[in-house]
SEMARPA-735842 format. One record per residue (C-alpha): residue in three letters; x, y, z. Coordinates in steps of 0.5 Angstrom, whole numbers, plus 500, padded with zeros to 3 digits. Example, Ala and Ser with C-alpha at 12.3 -4.5 7.8 and 13.67 -1.06 7.14 Angstrom:
<pts>
ALA525491516/SER527498514/
</pts>
This chain:
<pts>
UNK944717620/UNK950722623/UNK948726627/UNK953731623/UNK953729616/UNK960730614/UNK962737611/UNK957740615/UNK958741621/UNK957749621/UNK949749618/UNK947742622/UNK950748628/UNK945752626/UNK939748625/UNK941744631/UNK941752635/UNK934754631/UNK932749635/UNK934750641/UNK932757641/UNK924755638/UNK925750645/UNK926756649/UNK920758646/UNK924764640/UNK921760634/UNK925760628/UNK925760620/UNK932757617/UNK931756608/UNK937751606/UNK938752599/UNK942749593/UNK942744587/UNK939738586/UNK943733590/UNK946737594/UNK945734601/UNK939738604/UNK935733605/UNK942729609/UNK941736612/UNK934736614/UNK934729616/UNK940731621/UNK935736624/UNK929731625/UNK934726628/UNK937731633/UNK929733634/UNK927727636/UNK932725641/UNK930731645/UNK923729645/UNK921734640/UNK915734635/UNK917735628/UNK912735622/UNK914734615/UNK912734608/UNK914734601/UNK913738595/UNK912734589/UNK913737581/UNK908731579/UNK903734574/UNK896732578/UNK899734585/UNK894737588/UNK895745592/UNK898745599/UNK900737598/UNK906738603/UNK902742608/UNK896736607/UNK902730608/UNK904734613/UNK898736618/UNK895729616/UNK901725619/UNK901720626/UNK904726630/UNK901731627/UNK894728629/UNK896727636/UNK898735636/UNK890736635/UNK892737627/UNK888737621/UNK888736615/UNK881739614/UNK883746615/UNK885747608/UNK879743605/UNK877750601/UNK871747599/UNK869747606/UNK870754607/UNK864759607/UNK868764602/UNK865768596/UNK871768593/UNK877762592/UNK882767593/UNK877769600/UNK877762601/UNK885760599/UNK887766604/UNK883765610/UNK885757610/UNK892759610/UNK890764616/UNK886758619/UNK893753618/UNK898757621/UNK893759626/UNK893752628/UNK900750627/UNK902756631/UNK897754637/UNK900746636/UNK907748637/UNK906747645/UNK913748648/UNK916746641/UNK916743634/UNK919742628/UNK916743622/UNK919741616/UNK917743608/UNK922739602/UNK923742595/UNK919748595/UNK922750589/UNK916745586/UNK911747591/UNK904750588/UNK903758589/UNK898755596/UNK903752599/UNK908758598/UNK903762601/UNK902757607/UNK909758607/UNK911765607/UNK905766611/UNK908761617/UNK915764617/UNK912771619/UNK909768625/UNK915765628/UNK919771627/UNK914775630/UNK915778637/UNK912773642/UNK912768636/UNK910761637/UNK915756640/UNK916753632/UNK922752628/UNK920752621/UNK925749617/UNK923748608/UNK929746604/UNK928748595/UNK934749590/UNK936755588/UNK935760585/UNK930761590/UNK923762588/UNK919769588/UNK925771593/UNK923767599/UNK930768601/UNK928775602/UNK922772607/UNK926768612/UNK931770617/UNK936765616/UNK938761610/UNK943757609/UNK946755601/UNK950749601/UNK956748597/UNK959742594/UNK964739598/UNK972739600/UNK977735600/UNK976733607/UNK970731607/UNK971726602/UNK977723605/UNK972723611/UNK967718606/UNK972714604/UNK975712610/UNK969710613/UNK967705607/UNK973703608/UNK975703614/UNK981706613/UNK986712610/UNK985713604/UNK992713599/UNK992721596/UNK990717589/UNK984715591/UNK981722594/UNK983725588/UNK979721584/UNK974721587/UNK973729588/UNK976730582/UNK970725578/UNK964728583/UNK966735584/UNK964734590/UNK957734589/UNK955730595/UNK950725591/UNK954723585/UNK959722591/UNK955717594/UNK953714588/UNK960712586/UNK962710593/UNK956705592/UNK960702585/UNK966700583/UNK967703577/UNK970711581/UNK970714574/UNK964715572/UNK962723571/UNK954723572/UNK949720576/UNK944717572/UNK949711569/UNK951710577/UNK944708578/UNK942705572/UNK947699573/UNK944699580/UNK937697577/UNK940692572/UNK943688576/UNK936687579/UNK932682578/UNK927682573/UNK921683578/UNK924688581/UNK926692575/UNK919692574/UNK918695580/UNK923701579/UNK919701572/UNK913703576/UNK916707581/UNK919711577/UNK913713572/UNK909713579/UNK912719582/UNK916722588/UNK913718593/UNK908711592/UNK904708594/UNK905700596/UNK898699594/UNK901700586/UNK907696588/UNK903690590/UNK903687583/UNK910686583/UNK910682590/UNK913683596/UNK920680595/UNK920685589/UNK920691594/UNK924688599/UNK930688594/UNK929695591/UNK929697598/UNK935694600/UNK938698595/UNK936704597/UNK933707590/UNK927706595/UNK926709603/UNK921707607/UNK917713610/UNK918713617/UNK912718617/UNK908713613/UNK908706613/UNK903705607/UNK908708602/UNK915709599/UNK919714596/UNK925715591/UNK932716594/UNK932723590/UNK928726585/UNK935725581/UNK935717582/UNK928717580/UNK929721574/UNK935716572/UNK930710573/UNK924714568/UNK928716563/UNK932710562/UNK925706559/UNK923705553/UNK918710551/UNK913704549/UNK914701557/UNK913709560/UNK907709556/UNK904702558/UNK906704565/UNK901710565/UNK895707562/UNK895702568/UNK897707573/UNK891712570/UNK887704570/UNK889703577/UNK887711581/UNK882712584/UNK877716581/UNK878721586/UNK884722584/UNK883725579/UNK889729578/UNK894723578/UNK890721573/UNK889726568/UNK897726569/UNK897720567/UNK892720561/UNK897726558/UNK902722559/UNK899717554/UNK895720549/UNK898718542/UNK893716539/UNK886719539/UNK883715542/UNK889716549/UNK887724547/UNK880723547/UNK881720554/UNK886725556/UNK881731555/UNK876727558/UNK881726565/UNK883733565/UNK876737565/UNK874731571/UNK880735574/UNK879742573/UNK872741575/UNK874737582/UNK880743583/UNK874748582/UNK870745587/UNK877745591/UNK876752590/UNK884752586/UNK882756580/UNK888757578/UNK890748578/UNK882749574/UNK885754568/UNK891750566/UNK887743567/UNK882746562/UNK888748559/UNK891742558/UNK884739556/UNK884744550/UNK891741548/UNK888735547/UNK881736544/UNK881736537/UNK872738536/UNK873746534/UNK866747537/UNK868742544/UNK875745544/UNK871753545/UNK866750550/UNK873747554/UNK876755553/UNK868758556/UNK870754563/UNK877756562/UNK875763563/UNK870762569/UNK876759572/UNK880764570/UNK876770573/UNK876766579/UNK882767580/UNK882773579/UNK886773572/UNK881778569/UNK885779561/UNK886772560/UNK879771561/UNK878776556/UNK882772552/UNK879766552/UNK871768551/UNK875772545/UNK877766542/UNK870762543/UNK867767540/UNK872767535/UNK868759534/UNK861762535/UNK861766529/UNK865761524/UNK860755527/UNK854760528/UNK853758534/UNK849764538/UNK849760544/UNK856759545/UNK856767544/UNK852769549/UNK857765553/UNK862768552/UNK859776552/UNK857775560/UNK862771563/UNK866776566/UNK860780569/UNK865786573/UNK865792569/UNK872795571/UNK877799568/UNK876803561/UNK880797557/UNK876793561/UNK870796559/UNK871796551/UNK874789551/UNK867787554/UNK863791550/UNK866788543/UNK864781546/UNK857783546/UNK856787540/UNK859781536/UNK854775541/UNK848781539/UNK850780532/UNK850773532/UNK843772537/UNK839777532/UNK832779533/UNK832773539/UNK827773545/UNK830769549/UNK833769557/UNK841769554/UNK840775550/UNK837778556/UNK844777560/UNK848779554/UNK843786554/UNK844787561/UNK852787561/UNK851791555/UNK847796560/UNK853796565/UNK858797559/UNK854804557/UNK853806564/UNK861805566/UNK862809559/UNK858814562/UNK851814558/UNK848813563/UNK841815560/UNK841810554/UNK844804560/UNK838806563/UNK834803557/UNK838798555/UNK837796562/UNK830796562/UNK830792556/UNK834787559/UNK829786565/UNK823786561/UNK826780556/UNK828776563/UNK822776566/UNK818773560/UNK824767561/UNK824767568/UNK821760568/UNK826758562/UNK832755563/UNK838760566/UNK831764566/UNK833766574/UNK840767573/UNK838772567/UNK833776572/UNK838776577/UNK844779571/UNK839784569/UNK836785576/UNK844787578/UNK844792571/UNK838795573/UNK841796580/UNK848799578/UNK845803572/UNK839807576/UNK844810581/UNK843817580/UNK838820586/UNK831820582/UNK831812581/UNK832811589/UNK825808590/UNK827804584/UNK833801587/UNK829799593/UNK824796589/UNK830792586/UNK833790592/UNK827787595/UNK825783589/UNK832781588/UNK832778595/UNK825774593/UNK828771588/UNK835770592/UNK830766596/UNK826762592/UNK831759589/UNK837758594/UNK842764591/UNK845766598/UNK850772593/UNK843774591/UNK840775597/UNK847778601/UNK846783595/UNK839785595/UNK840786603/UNK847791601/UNK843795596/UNK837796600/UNK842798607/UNK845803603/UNK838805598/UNK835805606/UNK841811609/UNK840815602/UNK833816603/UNK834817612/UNK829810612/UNK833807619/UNK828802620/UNK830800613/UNK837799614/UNK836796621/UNK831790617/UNK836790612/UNK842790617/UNK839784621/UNK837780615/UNK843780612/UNK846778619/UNK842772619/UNK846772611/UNK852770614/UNK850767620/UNK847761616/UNK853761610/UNK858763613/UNK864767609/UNK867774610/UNK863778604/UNK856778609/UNK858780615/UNK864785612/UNK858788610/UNK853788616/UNK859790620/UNK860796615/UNK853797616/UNK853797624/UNK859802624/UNK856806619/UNK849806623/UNK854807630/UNK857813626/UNK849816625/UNK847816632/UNK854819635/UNK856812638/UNK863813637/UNK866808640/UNK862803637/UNK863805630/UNK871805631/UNK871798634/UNK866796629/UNK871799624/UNK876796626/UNK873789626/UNK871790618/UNK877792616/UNK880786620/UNK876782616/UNK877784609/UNK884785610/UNK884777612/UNK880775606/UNK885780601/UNK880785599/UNK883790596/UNK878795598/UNK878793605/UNK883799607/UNK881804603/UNK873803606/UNK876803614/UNK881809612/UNK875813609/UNK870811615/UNK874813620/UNK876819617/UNK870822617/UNK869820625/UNK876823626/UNK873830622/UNK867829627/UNK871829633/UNK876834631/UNK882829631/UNK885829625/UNK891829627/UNK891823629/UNK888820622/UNK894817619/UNK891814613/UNK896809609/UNK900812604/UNK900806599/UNK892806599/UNK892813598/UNK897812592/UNK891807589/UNK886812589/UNK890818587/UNK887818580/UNK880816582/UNK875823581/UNK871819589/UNK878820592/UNK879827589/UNK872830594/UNK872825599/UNK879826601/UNK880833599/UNK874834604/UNK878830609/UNK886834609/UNK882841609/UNK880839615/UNK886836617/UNK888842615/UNK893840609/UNK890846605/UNK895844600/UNK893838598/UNK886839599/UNK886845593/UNK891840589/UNK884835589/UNK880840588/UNK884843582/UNK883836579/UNK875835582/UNK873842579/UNK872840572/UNK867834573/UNK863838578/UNK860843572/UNK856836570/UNK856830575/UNK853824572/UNK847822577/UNK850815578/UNK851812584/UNK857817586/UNK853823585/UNK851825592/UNK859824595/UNK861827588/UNK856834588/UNK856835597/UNK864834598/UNK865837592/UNK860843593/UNK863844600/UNK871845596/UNK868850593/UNK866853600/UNK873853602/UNK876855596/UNK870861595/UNK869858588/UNK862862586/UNK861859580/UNK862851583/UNK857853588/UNK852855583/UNK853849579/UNK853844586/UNK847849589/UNK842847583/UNK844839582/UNK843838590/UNK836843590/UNK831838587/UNK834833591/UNK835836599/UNK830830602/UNK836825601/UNK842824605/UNK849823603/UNK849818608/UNK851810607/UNK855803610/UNK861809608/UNK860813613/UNK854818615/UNK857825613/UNK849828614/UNK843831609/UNK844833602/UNK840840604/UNK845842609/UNK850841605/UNK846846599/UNK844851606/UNK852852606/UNK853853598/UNK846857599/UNK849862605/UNK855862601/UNK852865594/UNK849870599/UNK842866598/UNK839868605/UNK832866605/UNK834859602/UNK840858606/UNK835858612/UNK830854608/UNK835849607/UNK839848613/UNK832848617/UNK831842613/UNK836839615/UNK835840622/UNK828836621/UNK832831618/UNK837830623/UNK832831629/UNK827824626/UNK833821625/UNK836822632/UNK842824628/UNK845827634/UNK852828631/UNK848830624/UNK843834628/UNK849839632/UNK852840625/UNK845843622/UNK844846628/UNK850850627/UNK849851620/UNK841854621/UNK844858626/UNK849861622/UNK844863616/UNK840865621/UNK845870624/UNK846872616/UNK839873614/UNK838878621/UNK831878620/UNK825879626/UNK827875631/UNK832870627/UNK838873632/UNK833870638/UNK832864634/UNK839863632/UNK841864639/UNK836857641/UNK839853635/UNK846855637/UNK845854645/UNK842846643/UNK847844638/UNK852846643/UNK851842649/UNK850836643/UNK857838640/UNK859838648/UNK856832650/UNK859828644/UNK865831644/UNK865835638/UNK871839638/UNK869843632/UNK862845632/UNK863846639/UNK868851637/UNK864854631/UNK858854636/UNK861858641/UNK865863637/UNK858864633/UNK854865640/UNK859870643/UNK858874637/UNK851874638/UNK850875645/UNK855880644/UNK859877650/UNK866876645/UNK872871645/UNK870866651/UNK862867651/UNK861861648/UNK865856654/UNK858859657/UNK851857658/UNK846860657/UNK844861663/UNK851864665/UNK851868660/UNK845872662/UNK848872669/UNK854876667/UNK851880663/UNK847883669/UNK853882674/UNK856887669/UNK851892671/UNK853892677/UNK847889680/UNK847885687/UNK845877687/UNK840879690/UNK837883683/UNK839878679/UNK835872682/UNK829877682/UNK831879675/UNK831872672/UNK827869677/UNK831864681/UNK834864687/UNK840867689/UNK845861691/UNK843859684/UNK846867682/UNK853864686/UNK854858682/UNK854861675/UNK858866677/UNK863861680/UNK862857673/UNK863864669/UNK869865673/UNK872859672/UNK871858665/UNK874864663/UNK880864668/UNK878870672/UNK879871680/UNK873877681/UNK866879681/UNK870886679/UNK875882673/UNK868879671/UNK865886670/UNK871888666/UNK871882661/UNK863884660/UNK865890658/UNK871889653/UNK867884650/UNK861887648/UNK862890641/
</pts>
């Protein structure tokens, strides 16, 4: 090959020059776009040469249109090549069948992390890695692609030089991605008389060039084609190579039959029939190329030369060709042979055998964890099946996939129409199916669709006593409870448990108990049913146990973690938070652990270990960014928000304004956010959230949201002086201030605290009292210290309201103590409210606060003009003991003298 392929000097400059900065180690990403045949891979192929003669590795792989292409096939030729294997590569990394996610789209993404991780670290002091047509890739493969271009241009980047060739247009804006793209054109006059004087080996005559760019347009593969024949003024490509084939020999046009109806590289194991003297005529010719990088295939010249040779057979021929290729696969390739199968199904036997090769496809891309691939195999199966009552069973493994891939509608769609064939066939079965098989009750839309596919699969089950109908009743529990009639989805669950437990030992009897288990669980989220969720949660684990369900039992240990911080049972959480630990440990993934790290954090939060819940936080939040879940932001913004609000250092909370966006209309958003920017002081928006909260806060349903919903509301209406909120707030938190609005969320305190600042507000003293001293229970058996420092303030401050015998000494004690915990932990906020409110007390004013008790007293006798050795006798210490907190007192307050000390005592006492 040239080293500089003639007309293109500039880009063979550019990648050359890519190539030299990704030695030095600023790694690159060049996209070389155009038409077919326009000379990307001569170009390509010019970079790999370069590459080689300076000793630098390079990897390449191909991306191929070819129906039954497996997801990531350019990156899995590329990592299983000779040199990649020598640079510790591995294929394997991107078997997502081997990765422990709970979901495809977990696995697909954190098998793209790891691939480019791998490729990144493999680049050592330079490599070239190359993708050919990505214009065919699958949607993997792009993801693959996209997510290595990122890494190279990155600062600090990999010594690598990514290099991908597609035709235009551009697919999904990849251009945009890539630093550096390259559009080749067509070619110039130079640039053919170039071409002609070096097949001729002399000048070409005016005449000749004319001809040729006139003939061509200067396409660079048509150019080569009519410089291979004699005939110049041929116009398209596909007649130049079809007299090329037949002046081959008959075995070897059989062997371009073959090839062509095979696919864009072939394997020389399906060629063998043809013999070898076949092959090397074909080679020889050049329709075919040796793979310099794989020595047991070949491959097409250019997807166009193909293409020719394919449609230039009888249909007869192609069909004949695709059985025996369909005959001669592995079964282990499966999608090549369904390919094929289709090809050939014109009869109804071929159309029989093509739905049979195509469900056999989806289920190994399923199992390959390809959603997506899966759906349209099973689409393509529908295609071809001709049974209505097996053409629904093939649309209900459709609409698994589908969910599975995340395309919720269209799995909505397919169980429509199969329950469409359910009532025409009478088949109660195949209604069942379709009624549960997306299980998560989501938008309103959602809900509704999924609601009149259960009541038509009820219609049709009837008076039936059975574990499918326990399912359908289950995910009829969670339509009602997500339409917010959360007492008749109390009883609709009930009913659906009760039926799953007469068929726990029937076939699908255990999957039935653990549907009705989760609605059961979903449904009784209000504050009154807490024993009862743990009750769940428990037996859920069992059974999760029993039958060797690992999702079963990470959310029976979720529910029991967050039941266990409703009810201030640490012991609970801590079990729960190992077991599920040990979860993770043993089935890998990220859902596991992402949710025990949300535990710890949260349980850090509890106990004021700060710093560990930030890095905790961290740590979850990082894991479910690199499984792309959605709420994995918005869990890590509200956590950390609440520890910030602790610490007083809001200002530094800079919560991500897409997510914020997101979760504008969502009423949770509205209370929780709305708490976080009044004390961020953002009053604006926090009345703006609140405005839209009030509404909902007169009759909040006593779901799972209840406590946020009712306390952050309940502290809004404080801010805001709303009277009537906080009455309606006051009575729903009373019967249930045993409780905590802790969770893996973050650990805002006891819902009585929260009902002591509605109640002191609503002038309501003896029960503001009451309840804040409850609170201080609570968070002194927790050894809730941030909590603890919080109550404290709060019952000191009811204290200091009611006035009562002794309350103003009492209130004083509480102050003192939660002072020193705001103190030590760094509370800014109590500390400050602490303060304020104890001066007031001690009658010592602004400032007193910075004081300790011991101090304060000591001031408040030096003021009178007593000597140290008075005051010593007085509190009965000793006299250098006097000096220290005199010296202390001076320096917190700024003053120089025992003299300014005395004046200051005396401005402040009211």
């Amino acid at each position: 090959m040239d080293p500089v392929p003639p007309g293109r000097e500039h880009e063979t400059a550019v990648l050359v020059s890519a190539l030299d900065d990704a030695c030095a180690g600023h790694g690159g990403a060049v996209l070389v776009a155009g038409e077919a045949g326009i000379g990307k891979s001569t170009l390509l192929g010019a970079l790999l040469d370069a590459a080689e003669r300076r000793g630098v590795p390079a990897l390449l792989g191909r991306a191929s249109a070819d129906l039954g292409t497996p997801a990531f096939w350019p990156w899995t030729r590329l990592l299983g090549s000779p040199a990649a294997r020598g640079r510790g590569l591995d294929p394997a990394v991107l078997d997502l069948g081997a990765v422990p996610e709970t979901t495809d789209a977990r696995a697909r993404f954190r098998a793209v992390a790891d691939a480019a991780d791998a490729l990144a670290a493999a680049a050592g002091d330079g490599l070239v890695v190359a993708v050919e047509d990505v214009h065919a890739a699958d949607d993997a493969s792009l993801a693959l692609l996209r997510h290595v271009a990122r890494e190279v241009v990155a600062p600090r980047g990999p010594a690598l030089l990514l290099v991908a060739t597609t035709r235009e247009p551009v697919p999904d804006g990849l251009d945009a991605e890539v630093p550096t793209v390259l559009h080749l054109g067509r070619l110039g006059r130079d640039t053919v008389r170039e071409l002609l004087r070096r097949r001729d080996g002399a000048d070409p005559d005016d005449a000749a060039v004319d001809v040729l760019l006139r003939v061509s347009a200067g396409h660079p593969l048509h150019l080569r084609e009519l410089l291979r024949a004699a005939d110049v003024r041929e116009p398209a490509v596909a007649p130049l190579v079809q007299r090329r084939v037949a002046a081959l020999t008959g075995a070897a046009r059989e062997l371009v039959a073959t090839a062509a109806v095979a696919g864009d590289e072939v394997e020389r194991d399906l060629l063998t029939g043809h013999g070898d003297t076949a092959l090397a005529e074909v080679l020889a010719t050049g329709l075919l190329a040796e793979d310099p990088r794989d020595a047991g295939r070949v491959r097409w010249s250019h997807a166009l030369v193909r293409a020719a040779c394919r449609d230039a057979l009888p249909a007869a021929r192609r069909l004949a060709e695709h059985r025996r290729l369909a005959d001669a696969l592995p079964t282990t390739r499966a999608g090549e042979v369904a390919g094929h199968r289709l090809a050939a199904a014109d009869t109804p036997a071929g159309r029989a055998a093509a739905a049979a090769a195509c469900r056999v496809a989806a289920e190994a891309a399923a199992a390959r964890r390809a959603p997506d691939e899966a759906a349209d195999w099973y689409r393509r199966a529908v295609g071809v099946t001709d049974d209505p009552v097996a053409r629904a069973e093939v649309r209900l493994a459709r609409a698994e996939a589908l969910l599975r891939a995340d395309r919720v509608v269209d799995a909505l769609d397919e169980a429509g129409g199969v329950l469409d064939v359910a009532e025409a066939e009478h088949r109660p079965d195949l209604a069942a199916a379709a009624a549960v098989v997306v299980r998560g009750i989501g938008p309103d839309v959602t809900a509704s669709r999924i609601g009149g596919l259960v009541r038509r699969a009820r219609t049709l089950l009837g008076a039936e006593d059975s574990a499918r109908h326990a399912r359908v009743l289950a995910q009829e529990a969670m339509v009602v409870a997500a339409g917010g009639r959360l007492a008749e989805a109390t009883e609709v669950s009930a009913r659906a448990l009760a039926m799953a437990d007469r068929h726990e030992d029937d076939p699908g009897g255990v999957d039935a108990v653990l549907h009705a288990l989760h609605a059961r669980h979903e449904v009784c989220g209000g504050p009154e049913l807490v024993a009862e969720r743990l009750a769940v949660g428990r037996r859920t684990i069992a059974l999760g146990e029993a039958a060797g369900r690992p999702e079963a039992l990470v959310w029976g240990h979720v529910w029991r973690i967050e039941d266990a911080f409703e009810l201030g049972a640490v012991d609970v959480v801590d079990a729960a938070t190992e077991a599920l630990g040990a979860v993770a440990d043993q089935v890998g993934g990220t859902l596991a652990r992402w949710h025990e790290l949300r535990a710890r954090a949260a349980r850090a939060h509890l106990v004021g270990r700060f710093d560990d819940a930030f890095a905790l936080a961290r740590r979850f939040r990082d894991l479910g960014r690199r499984s792309q879940d959605p709420m994995a932001d918005a869990m890590y913004e509200g956590f950390v928000g609440l520890l910030h609000r602790d610490l007083g250092t809001l200002a530094a909370w800079r919560p991500d304004q897409e997510m914020i966006a997101r979760s504008r209309s969502l009423p949770i958003f509205w209370a929780t956010g709305g708490v976080a920017f009044l004390h961020r002081g953002d009053e604006e928006f926090a009345r703006t959230l609140y405005d839209e909260l009030r509404p909902l806060l007169f009759a909040v349903p006593h779901g799972a949201r209840w406590r946020a919903l009712v306390c952050c509301g309940s502290e809004l209406a404080a801010a805001f002086g709303d009277s009537e909120v906080l009455r309606v707030a006051l009575d729903d938190m009373r019967p249930h201030t045993a409780l905590r609005c802790d969770s893996s969320t973050g650990c805002p305190g006891p819902v009585a605290r929260f009902a002591a600042v509605a109640a002191g507000h609503l002038d309501e003293r003896d029960e503001a009292v009451r309840l804040a001293d409850q609170a201080v229970t609570s968070d002194r058996r927790l050894g809730a210290m941030p909590g603890l420092a919080r109550s404290g303030l709060e019952l000191g401050r009811a204290l200091a309201l009611r006035g009562g015998t002794g309350d103003r000494d009492r209130a004083r004690g509480v102050l003192e103590e939660s002072l020193r915990t705001a103190r030590r932990l760094a509370l800014r906020p109590t500390e400050r409210e602490a303060s304020a409110l104890l001066a007031e007390l001690t009658g010592l004013g602004p400032g007193a606060g910075a004081l300790t008790a011991r101090e304060r007293e000591t001031v408040a006798l030096v003021a009178t003009g007593l000597a140290n050795r008075d005051v010593a006798a007085r509190l009965v210490i000793s006299e250098r003991t006097v000096e220290s907190h005199v010296r202390n007192a001076l320096a917190k307050l700024g003053l120089q003298n025992r003299t300014q000390l005395a004046a200051w005592a005396a401005d402040a006492r009211p």
